[in-house]
Short mmCIF file of the C-alpha atoms (twelve columns), coordinates in Angstrom:
data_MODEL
# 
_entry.id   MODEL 
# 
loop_
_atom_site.group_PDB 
_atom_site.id 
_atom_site.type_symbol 
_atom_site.label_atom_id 
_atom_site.label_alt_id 
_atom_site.label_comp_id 
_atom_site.label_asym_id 
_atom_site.label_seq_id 
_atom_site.Cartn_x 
_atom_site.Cartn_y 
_atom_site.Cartn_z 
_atom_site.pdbx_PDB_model_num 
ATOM 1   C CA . UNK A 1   -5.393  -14.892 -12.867 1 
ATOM 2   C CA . UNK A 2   -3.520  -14.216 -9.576  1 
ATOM 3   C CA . UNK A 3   -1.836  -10.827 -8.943  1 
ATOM 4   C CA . UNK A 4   0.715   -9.442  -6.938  1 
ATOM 5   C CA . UNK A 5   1.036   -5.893  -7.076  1 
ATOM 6   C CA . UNK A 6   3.388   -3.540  -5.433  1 
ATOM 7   C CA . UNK A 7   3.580   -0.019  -5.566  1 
ATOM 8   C CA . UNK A 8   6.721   2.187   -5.477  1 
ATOM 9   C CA . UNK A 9   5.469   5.769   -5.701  1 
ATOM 10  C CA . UNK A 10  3.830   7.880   -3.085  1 
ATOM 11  C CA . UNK A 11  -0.205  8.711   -3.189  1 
ATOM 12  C CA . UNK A 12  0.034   12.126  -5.382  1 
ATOM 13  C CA . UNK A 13  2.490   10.325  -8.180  1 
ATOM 14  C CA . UNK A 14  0.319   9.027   -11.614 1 
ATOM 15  C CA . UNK A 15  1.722   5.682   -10.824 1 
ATOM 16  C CA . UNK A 16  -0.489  5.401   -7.920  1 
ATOM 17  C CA . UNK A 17  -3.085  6.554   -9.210  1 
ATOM 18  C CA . UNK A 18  -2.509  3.980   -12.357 1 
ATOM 19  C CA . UNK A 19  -2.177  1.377   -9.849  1 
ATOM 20  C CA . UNK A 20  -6.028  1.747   -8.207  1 
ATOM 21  C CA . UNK A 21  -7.074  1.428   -11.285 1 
ATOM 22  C CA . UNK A 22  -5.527  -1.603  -12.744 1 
ATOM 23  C CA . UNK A 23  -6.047  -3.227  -9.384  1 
ATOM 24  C CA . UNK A 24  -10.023 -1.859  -9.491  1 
ATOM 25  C CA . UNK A 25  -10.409 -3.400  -13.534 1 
ATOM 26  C CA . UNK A 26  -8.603  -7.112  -12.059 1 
ATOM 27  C CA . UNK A 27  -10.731 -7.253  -9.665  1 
ATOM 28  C CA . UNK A 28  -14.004 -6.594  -11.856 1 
ATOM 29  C CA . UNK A 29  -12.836 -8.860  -14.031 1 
ATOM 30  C CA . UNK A 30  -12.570 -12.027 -11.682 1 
ATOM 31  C CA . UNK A 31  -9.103  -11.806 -11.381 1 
ATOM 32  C CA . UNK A 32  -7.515  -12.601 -7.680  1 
ATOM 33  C CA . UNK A 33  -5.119  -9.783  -5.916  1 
ATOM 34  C CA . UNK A 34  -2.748  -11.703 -3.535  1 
ATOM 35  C CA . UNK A 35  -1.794  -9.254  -2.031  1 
ATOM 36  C CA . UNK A 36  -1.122  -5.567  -2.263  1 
ATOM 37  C CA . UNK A 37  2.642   -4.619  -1.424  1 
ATOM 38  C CA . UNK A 38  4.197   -0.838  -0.794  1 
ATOM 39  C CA . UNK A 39  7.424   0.004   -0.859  1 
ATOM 40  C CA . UNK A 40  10.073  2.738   -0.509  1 
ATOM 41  C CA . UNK A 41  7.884   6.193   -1.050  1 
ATOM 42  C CA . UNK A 42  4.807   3.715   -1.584  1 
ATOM 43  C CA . UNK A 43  4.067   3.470   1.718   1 
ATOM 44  C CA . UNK A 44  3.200   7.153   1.782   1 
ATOM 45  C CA . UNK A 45  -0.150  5.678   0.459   1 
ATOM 46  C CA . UNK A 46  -1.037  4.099   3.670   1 
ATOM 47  C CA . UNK A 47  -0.360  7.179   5.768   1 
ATOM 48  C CA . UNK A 48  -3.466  8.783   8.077   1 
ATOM 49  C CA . UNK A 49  -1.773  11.763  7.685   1 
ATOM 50  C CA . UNK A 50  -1.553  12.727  3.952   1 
ATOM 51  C CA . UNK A 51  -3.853  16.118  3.635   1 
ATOM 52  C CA . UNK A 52  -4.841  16.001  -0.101  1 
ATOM 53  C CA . UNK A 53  -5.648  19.604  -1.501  1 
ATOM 54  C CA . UNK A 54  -9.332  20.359  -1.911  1 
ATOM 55  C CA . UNK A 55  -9.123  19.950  -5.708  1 
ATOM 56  C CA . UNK A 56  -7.598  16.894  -5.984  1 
ATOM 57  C CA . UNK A 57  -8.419  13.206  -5.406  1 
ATOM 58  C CA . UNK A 58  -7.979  11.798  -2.258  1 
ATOM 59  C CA . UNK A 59  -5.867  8.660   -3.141  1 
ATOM 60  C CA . UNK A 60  -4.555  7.835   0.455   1 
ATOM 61  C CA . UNK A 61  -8.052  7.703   0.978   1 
ATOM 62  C CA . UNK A 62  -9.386  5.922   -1.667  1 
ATOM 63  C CA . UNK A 63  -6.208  3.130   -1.452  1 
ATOM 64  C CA . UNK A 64  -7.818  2.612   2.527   1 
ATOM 65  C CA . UNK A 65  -11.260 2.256   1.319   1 
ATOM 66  C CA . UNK A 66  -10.646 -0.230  -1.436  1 
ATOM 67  C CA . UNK A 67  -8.552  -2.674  0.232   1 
ATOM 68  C CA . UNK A 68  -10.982 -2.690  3.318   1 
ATOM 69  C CA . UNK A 69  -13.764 -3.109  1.085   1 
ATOM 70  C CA . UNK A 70  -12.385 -5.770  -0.909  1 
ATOM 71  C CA . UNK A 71  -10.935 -7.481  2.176   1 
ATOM 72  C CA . UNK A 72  -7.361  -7.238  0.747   1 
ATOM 73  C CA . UNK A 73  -3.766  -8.359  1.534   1 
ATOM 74  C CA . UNK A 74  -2.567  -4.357  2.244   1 
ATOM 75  C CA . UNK A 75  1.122   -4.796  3.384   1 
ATOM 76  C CA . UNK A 76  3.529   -2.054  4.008   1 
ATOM 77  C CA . UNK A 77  7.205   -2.804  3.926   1 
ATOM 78  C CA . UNK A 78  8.441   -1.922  7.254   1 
ATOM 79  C CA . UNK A 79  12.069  -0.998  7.120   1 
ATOM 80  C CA . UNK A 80  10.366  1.235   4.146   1 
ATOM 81  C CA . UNK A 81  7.972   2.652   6.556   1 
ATOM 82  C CA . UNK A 82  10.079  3.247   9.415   1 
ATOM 83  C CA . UNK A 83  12.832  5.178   7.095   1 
ATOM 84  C CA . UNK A 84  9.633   7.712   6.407   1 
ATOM 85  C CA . UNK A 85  7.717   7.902   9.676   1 
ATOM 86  C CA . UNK A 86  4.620   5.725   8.547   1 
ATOM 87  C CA . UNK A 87  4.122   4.249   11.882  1 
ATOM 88  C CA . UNK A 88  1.691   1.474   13.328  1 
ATOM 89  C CA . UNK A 89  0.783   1.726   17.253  1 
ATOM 90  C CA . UNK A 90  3.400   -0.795  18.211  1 
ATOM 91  C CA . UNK A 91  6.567   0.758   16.446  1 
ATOM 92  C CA . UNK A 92  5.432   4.136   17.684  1 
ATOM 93  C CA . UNK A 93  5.845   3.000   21.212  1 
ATOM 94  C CA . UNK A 94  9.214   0.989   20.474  1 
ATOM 95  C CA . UNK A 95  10.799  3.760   18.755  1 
ATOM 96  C CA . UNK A 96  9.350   6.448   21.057  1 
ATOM 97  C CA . UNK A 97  8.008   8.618   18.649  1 
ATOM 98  C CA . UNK A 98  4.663   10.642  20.025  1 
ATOM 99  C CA . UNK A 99  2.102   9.215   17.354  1 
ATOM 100 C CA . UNK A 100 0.993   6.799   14.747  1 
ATOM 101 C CA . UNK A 101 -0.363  7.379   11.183  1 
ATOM 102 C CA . UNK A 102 -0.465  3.433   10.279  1 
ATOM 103 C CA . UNK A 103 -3.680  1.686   10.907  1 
ATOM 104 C CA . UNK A 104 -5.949  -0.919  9.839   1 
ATOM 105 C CA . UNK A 105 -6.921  -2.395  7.084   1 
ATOM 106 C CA . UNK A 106 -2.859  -2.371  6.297   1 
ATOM 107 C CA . UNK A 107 -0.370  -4.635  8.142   1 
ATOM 108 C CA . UNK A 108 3.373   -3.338  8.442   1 
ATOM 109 C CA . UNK A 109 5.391   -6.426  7.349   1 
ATOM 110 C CA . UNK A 110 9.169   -7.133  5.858   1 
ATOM 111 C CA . UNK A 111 10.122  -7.519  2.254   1 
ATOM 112 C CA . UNK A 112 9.677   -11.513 2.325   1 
ATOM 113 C CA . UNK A 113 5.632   -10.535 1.823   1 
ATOM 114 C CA . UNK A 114 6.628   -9.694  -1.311  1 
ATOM 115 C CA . UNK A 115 8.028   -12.325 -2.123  1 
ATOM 116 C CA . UNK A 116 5.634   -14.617 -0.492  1 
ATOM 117 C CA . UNK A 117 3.170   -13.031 -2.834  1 
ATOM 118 C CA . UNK A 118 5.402   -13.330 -5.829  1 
ATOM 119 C CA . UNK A 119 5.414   -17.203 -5.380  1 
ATOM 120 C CA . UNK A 120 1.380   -17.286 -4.692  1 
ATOM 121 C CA . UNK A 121 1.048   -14.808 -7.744  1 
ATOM 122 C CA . UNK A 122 0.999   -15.792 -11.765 1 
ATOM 123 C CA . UNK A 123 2.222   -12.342 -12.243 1 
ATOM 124 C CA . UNK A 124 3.997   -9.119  -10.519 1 
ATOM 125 C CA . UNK A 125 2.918   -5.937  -11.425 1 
ATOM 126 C CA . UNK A 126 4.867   -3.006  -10.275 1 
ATOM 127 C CA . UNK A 127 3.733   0.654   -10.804 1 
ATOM 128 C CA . UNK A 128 6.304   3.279   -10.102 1 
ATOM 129 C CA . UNK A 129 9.999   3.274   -8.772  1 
ATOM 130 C CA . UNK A 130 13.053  4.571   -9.822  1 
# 
């Protein structure tokens, strides 16, 4: 089966965390994620810049390292992103703002991704949201 799955909630919500994990089990089970899609306080997730405290996990972190490792579809909605200060090099510079805290393996894109995805996908999962 072919997922989309987008994620509404920022790295320290339970949703997030609930999200790693059902995308972790799809892909150990042979299923296909078509891409990975945050939004609104989602994109937190893909910040370089989220200190987690000592005693907790690290799931800014651990979001980067599994879709690098799994060679994944990691978008970030940009009007999202730009409303919360997760940057990428290039809309630092445009908006002249003194640093970025967006890199690779995620790709700032517009809303259409997700539904791009939704089309590719035989199901949407959403974790999170209002």
């Amino acid at each position: 089966m072919k997922f989309a799955i987008a994620l509404f909630s920022a790295a320290h919500a339970p949703s997030s965390r609930r999200a790693l994990l059902f995308a972790q089990a799809a892909l150990a089970q042979g299923h296909e994620i078509v891409r990975l899609f945050f939004y609104q306080d989602g994109v937190h997730s893909a910040s370089a810049n989220v200190v987690t405290p000592q005693d907790e996990q690290d799931l800014s972190l651990q979001w980067r390292e599994f879709v690098a490792t799994h060679h994944l579809d990691g978008v970030v909605c940009i009007a999202a992103a730009l409303r919360r200060g997760v940057l990428n090099d290039e809309e630092a510079q445009r908006y002249q703002r003194p640093a970025a805290n967006l890199s690779a393996p995620w790709e700032l894109s517009g809303l259409g991704q997700l539904h791009d995805a939704v089309q590719s996908a035989d199901r949407l999962i959403c974790f999170g949201g209002p």
